[in-house]
C-alpha positions as CSV (number, residue, x, y, z in Angstrom):
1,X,0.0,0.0,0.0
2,X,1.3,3.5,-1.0
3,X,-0.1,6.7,0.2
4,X,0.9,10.2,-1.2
5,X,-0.7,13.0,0.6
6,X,-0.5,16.8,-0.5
7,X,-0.8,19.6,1.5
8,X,-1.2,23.0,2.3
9,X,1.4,24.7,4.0
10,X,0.7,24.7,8.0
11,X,-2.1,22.4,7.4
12,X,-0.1,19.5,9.1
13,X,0.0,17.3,6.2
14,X,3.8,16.6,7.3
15,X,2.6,15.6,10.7
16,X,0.0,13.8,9.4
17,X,1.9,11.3,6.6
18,X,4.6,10.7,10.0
19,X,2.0,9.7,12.3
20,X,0.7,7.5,9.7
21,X,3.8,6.1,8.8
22,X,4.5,5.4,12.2
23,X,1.3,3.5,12.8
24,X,1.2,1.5,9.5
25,X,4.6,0.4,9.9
26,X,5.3,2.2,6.6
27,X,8.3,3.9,5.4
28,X,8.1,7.6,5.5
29,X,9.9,10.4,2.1
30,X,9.4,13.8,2.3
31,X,12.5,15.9,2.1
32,X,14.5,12.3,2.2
33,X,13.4,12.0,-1.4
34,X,15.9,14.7,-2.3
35,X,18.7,13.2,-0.8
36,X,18.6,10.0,-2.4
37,X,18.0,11.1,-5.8
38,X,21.2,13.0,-5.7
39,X,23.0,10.5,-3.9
40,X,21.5,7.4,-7.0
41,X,22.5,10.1,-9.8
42,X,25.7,11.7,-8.6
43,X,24.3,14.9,-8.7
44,X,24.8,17.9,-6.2
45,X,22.0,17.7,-3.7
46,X,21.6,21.3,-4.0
47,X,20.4,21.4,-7.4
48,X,17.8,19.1,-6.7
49,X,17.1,21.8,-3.4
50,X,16.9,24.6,-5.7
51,X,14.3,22.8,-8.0
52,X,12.0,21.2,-5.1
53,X,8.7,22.0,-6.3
54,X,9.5,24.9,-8.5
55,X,9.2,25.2,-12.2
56,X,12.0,27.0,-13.9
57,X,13.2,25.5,-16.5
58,X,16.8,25.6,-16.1
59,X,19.5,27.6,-13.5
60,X,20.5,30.7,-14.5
61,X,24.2,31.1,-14.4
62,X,27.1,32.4,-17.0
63,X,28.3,28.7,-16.7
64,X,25.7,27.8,-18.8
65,X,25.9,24.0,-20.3
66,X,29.1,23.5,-19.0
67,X,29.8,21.4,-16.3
68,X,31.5,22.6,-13.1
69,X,31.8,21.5,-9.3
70,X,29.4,22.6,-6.9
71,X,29.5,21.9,-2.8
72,X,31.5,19.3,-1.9
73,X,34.6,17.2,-3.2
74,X,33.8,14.9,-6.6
75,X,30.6,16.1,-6.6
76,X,30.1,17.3,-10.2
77,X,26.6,19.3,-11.4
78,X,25.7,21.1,-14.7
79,X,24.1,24.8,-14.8
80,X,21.4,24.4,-17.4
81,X,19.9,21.4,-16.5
82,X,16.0,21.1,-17.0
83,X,14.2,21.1,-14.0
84,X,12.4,18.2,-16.3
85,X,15.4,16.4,-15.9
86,X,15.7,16.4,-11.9
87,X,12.1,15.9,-12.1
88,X,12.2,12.6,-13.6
89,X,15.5,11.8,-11.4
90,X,13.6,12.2,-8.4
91,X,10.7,10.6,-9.9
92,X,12.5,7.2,-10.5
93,X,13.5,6.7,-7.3
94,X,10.0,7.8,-6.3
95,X,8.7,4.2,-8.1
96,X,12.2,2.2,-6.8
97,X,11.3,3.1,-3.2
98,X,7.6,2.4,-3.7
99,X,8.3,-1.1,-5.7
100,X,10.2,-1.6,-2.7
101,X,7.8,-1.3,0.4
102,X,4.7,0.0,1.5
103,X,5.5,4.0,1.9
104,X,3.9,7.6,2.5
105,X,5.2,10.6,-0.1
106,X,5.0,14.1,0.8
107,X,4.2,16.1,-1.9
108,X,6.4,16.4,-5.2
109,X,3.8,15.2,-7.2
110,X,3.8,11.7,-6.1
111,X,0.2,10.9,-7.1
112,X,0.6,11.2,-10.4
113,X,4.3,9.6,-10.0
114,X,2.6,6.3,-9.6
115,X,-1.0,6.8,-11.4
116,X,-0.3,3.5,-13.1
117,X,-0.4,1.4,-9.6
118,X,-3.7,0.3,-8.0
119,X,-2.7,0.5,-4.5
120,X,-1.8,3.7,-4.1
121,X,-4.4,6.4,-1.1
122,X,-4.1,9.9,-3.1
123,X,-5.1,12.6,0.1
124,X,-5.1,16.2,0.1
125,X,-5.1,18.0,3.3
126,X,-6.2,21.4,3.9
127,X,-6.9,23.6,7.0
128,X,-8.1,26.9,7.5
129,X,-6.2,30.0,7.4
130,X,-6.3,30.6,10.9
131,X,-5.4,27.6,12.0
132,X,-2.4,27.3,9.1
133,X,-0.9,30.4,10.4
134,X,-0.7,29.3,14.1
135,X,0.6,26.0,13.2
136,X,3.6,28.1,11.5
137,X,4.1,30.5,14.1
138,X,4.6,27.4,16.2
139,X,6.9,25.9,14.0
140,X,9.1,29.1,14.6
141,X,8.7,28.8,18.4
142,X,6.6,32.0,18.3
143,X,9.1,34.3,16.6
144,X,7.0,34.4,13.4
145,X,4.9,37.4,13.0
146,X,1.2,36.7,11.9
147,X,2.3,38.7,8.4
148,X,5.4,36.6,7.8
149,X,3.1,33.5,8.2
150,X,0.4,35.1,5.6
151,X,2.9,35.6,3.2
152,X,4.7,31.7,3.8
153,X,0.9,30.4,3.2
154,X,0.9,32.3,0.1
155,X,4.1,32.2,-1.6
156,X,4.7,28.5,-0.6
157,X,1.0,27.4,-2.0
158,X,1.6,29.3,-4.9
159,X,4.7,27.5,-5.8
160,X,3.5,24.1,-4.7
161,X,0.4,24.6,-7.2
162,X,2.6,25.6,-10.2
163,X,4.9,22.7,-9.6
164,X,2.1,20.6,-9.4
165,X,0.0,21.5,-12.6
166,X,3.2,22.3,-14.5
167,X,4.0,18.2,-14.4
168,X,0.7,16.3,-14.0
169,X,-1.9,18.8,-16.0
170,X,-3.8,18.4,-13.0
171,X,-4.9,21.3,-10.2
172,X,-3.3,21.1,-7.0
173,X,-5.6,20.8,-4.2
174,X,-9.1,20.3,-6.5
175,X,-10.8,17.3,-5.3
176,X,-10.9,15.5,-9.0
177,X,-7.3,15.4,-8.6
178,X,-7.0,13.2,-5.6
179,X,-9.2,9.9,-4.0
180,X,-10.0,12.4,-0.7
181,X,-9.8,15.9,0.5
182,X,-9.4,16.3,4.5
183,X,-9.2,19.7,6.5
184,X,-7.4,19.3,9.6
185,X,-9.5,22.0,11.1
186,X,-12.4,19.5,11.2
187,X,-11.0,16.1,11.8
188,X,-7.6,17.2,13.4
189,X,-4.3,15.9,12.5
190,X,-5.0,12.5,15.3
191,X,-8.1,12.5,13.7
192,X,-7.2,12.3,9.8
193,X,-4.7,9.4,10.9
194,X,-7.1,7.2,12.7
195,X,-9.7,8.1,9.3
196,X,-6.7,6.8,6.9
197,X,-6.3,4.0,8.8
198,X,-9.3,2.6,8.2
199,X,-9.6,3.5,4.4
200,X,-6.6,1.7,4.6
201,X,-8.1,-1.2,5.8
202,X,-11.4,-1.1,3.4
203,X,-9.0,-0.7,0.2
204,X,-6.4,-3.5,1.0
């Protein structure tokens, strides 16, 4: 069983898919993902940092198509590189790990990664501004200001969404594009755990 779960920043889809992973005895990627696909392709994991869930098209730089090092001894990148290309990097190992074990993905567009397998749980999870913006002013141990944290939810989203419909021609966060929609606000983060659980249970 495979479960890839979106999310809204500060909506505690992080917390959620760890919980979950805990519980089900599954393995857990999030930001995991990037250091294995640079550690399988040789690349710097810094290019695959600067491409998380963004959509330019290649790295600006007057090094352009030429290879040169970049943090960290034999460790060899290229400037120019698609963000296509480190898309479909990451996206192998995406389908290794999850031909591998039963797993939970975070994000980077793991539901439509592994469209083709049956036994994947697709979940968004959403919450509502309020809520979003004092779960990241917690994150920061209270040294957020309430503005900083509007314009995370924002900016983040913003960039998650583009990532997203720029590589599946889906919409990020629209119910068609996932098998359910939870807001933490209603259910709580316990509360969307013990729900997956049991669709977990119903689908296998």
């Amino acid at each position: 069983m495979i479960i890839t779960i979106g999310r809204q920043l500060g909506s505690g889809g992080r917390e959620i898919g760890k919980k979950l992973s805990e519980a089900l005895n599954m393995a857990y990627y999030d930001k995991e993902l990037i250091e294995i696909a640079a550690k399988e392709s040789g690349m710097s994991r810094k290019l695959f940092e600067e491409a998380d869930e963004c959509t330019r098209k290649a790295f600006p730089g007057s090094f352009f198509g030429t290879r040169f090092p970049l943090f960290g001894e034999g460790t060899m990148a290229y400037s120019g590189l698609s963000n296509e290309l480190l898309f479909k990097i990451q996206s192998d190992v995406i389908r290794k790990l999850a031909d591998v074990q039963p797993c939970v993905f975070i994000g980077r567009c793991a539901d439509y990664v592994l469209r083709d397998r049956k036994d994947c749980l697709n979940v968004f999870v959403s919450a509502n501004d309020e809520d979003r913006i004092n779960r990241i002013i917690s994150y920061g141990n209270g040294e957020i200001p309430v503005e900083k944290a509007r314009y995370l939810i924002e900016n983040v989203d913003k960039k998650r969404a583009a990532f997203y419909n720029y590589y599946t021609n889906k919409t990020w966060g629209k119910a068609s594009s996932y098998h359910i929609c939870l807001n933490s606000s209603v259910f709580g983060v316990d509360g969307i755990v013990a729900l997956l659980e049991e669709m977990r249970k119903i689908i296998m």
